[in-house]
N, C-alpha and C positions, 0 to 999 in steps of 0.2 A: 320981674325975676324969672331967671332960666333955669328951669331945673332939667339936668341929662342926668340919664343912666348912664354910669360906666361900669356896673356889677356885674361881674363872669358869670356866664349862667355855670350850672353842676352838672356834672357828667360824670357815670360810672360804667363804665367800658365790663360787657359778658365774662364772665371769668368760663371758658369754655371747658369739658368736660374733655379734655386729650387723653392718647390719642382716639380718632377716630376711624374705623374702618373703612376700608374701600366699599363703595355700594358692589353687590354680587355681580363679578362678569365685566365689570367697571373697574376705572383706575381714578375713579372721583369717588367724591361725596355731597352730594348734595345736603346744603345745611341751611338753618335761618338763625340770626341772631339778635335782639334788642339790645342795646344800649340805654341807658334811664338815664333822663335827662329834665331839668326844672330851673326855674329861673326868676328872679322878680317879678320881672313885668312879665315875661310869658315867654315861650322857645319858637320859633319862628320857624327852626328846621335840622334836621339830623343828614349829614352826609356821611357814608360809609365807602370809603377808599381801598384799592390797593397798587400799592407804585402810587400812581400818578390818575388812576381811570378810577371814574364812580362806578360802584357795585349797586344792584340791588340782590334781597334774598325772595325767594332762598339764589343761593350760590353753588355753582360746582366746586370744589374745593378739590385741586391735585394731590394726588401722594406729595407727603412732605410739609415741612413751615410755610405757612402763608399769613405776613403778616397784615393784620386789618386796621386799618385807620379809621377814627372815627370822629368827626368835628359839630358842635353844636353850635346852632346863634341864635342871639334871643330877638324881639321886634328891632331894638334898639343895633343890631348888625353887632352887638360883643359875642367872641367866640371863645371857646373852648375846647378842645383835643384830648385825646387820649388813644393807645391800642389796643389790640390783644392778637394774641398768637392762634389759632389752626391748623391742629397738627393732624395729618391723617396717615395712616398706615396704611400698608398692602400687605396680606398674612395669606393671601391668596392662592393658593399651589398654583403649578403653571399643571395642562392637561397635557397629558402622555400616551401615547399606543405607539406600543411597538410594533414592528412589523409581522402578519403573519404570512412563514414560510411555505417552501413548498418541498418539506422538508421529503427521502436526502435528496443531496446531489452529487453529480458522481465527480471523481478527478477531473480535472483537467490531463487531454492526452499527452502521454509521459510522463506527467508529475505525480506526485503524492499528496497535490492540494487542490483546493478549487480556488482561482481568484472571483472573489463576490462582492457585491456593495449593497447595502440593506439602509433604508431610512424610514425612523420613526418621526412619527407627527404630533407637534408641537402645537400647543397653542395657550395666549395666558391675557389676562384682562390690562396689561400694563404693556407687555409686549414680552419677548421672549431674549435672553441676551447670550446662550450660549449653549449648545448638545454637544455631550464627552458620551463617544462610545470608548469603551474599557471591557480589557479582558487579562481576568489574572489581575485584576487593579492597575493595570498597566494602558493607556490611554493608544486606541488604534486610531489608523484612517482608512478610508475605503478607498479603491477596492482592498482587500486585505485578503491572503493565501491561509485559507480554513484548511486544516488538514484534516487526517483521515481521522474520523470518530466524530464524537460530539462536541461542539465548542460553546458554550455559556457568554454569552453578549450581555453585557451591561450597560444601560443607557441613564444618564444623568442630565437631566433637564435645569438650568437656572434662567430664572428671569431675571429682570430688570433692577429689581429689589433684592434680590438674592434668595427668592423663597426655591425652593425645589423641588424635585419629583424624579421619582426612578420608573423604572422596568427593566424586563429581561428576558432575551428570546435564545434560544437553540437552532443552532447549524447543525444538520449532520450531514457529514460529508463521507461516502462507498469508495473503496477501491474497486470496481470491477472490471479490471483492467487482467488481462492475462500476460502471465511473463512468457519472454521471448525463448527461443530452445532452437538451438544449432545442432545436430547430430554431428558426430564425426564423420566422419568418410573414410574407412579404409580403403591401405590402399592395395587393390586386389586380392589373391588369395595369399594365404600363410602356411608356412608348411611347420608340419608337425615338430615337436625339437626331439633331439637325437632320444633315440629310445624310448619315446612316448607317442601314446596314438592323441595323444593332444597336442594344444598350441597355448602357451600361457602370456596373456595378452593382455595391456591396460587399455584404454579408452575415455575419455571424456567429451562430453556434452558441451558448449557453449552456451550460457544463460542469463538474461540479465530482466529487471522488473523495476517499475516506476517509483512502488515501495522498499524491495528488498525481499529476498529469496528466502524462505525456510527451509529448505532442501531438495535434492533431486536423487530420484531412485529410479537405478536399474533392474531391469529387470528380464530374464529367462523362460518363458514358458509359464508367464505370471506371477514366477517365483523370485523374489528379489535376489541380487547378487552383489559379489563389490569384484573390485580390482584389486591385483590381476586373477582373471579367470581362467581356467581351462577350457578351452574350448575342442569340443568335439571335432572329427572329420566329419567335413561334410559345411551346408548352411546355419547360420545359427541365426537368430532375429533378436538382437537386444533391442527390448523398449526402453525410452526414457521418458520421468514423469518427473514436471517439475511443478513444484507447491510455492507460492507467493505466501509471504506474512499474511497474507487474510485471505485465504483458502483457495486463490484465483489457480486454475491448474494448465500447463501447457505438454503435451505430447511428442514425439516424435519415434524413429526408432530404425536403425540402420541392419546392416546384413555382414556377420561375418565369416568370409570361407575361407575354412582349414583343408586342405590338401596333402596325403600321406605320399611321400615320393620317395621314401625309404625302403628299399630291396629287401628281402627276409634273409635271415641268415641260413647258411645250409652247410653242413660239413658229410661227405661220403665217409662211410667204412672204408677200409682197407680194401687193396685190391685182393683179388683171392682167387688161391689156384687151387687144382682137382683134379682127381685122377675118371676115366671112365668107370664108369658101373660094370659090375660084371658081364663080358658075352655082349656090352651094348658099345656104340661108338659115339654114346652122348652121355653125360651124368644129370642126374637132379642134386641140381644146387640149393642149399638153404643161405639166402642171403638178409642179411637183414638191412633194415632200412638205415636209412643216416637222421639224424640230428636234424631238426628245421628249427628255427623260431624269427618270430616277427614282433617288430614295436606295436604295433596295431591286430595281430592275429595272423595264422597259417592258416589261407583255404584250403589250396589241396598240395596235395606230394602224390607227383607219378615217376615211372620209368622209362625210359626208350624202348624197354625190352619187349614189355606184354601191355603198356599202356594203366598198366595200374598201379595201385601203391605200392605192391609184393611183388617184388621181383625174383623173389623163389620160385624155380622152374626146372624144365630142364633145358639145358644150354648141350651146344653143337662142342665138340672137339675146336681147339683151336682156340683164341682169343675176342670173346666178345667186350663190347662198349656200352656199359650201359652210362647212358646219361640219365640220371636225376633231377627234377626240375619242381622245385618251391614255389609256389604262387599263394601270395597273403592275400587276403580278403579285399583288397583294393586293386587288385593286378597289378601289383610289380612282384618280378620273378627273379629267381636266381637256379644257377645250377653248379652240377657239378660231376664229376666223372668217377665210373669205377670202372675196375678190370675185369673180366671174369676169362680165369684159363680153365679149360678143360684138356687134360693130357691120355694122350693113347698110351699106357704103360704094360697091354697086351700083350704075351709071346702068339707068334703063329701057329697055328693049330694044322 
């Protein structure tokens, strides 16, 4: 008589503790497992699978399901099977530094920005799958045109598994850039307007800046002014000062001459007649002066007669000429004529 075993040997497949974490710095886990297994006649041998390939433990175990197969036989070659699952997690932040800067930097020439590219360093135990830099929540690329002031960078790190990690660095970006200034250019001298010893005159500056102008001021003698001004006879120097949005300041300053070429006014007295002086064949005249005026001032008033301003004298019988002559404070003259009669109205003696 033949006696066979045909009884399945038993098998109870780990009921594993999931999930399991990634070993630190790793994107495994290393693990060991038993399976229990007994049989009539005896177990002959434990095979541990996965897919297709024998394992032995312990085992790396990847992030994720990994499923284990597991086959007992006893002397007699009957088998029995069974699995179990290995689950392993990655909870594992990815590592982040951001960049450090060389913080500021100044525009870019002409602009109002700087273009810059800045990269933080990544690194993460599974691998790293994606860097968002963001500014404003709004997702940038490098190089990217930082403008003036400070700008806040926001850096989002995601791996593989989708764990995550931030930082965040500062730009600061200087305008030190000066704005540009064109003087005018008059053009040559200006003459005075009718009846004034001034010349009333605009002017403007030409100016432009990378950021944008705050103002520009003229200025007189240090003392600010505007348009239109009065301008004196003679040289004048206006400065110009021009002020950028962030205090950058540019200079220049042009020359403007007024020139008085208006004549003075002059009116003579009446002409005037006269008898001799008594017993004499001359008279003393009392004459008086004429009327002057000037837009700019009367230097002096003379006569022909005696060279001064008073031309009260004594005058000859007969008819003298006295000319009059006006000179304003800048040399130009005017004149004008008077008569002077002296009559011999004497009898013979």
């Amino acid at each position: 008589m033949v006696v066979h075993d045909t009884e399945l040997p038993l098998i109870t497949c780990p009921d594993p503790l999931n999930p399991y974490m990634t070993s630190p710095l790793e994107c495994s886990r290393s693990l060991s497992f038993e399976a229990d297994a007994s049989d009539n006649c005896g177990v002959d041998g434990i095979v541990y699978t996965i897919g297709a390939n024998a394992i032995s433990f312990p085992y790396n175990f990847p992030v994720g399901l990994t499923i284990v197969g597991v086959m007992v036989t006893d002397i007699h070659g009957n088998t029995s099977t069974c699995t179990f699952d290995v689950v392993i997690a990655d909870t594992e932040q990815p590592s982040l530094t951001c960049p450090v800067l060389v913080n500021p930097y100044t525009a870019d020439a002409g602009e109002c920005d700087a273009s810059l590219s800045f990269s933080a360093t990544a690194t993460d135990n599974c691998g790293v799958a994606e860097m968002v830099y963001s500014i404003n929540s709004n997702p940038v690329d490098f190089p990217y045109d930082f403008p003036v002031g400070s700008t806040t960078v926001h850096v989002l790190v995601t791996d593989v598994n989708g764990n995550t990690n931030t930082c965040a660095f500062e730009v600061v970006v200087v305008d030190d850039q000066s704005p540009e200034v064109t003087c005018p250019v008059p053009s040559g001298a200006y003459m005075t307007d009718a009846g004034q010893c001034t010349a009333t005159l605009s002017f403007e500056a030409t100016s432009s800046d990378n950021c944008g102008l705050a103002g520009t001021v003229y200025s007189v003698n240090s003392s600010p002014v505007s348009f239109p001004y009065d301008f004196p006879v003679g040289s004048t120097i206006v400065g110009v000062t021009v002020t950028d949005i962030y205090g950058n300041v540019s200079t220049c300053s042009f020359t403007v001459q007024v020139e008085d070429v208006e004549i003075p006014v002059i009116t003579c007295m009446a002409d005037q007649t006269q008898v001799t002086d008594m017993g004499q064949c001359n008279a003393d005249v009392d004459i008086p002066a004429p009327t002057a005026g000037d837009n700019c001032g009367v230097g002096s008033l003379i006569n022909s007669y005696n060279g001064t301003g008073n031309a009260s004298d004594n005058y000859p019988t007969g008819t003298t000429t006295v000319i009059w002559t006006v000179t304003d404070i800048h040399g130009n003259t005017n004149s004008c004529v008077q008569l002077i009669t002296v009559m011999d109205d004497q009898a013979l003696q």
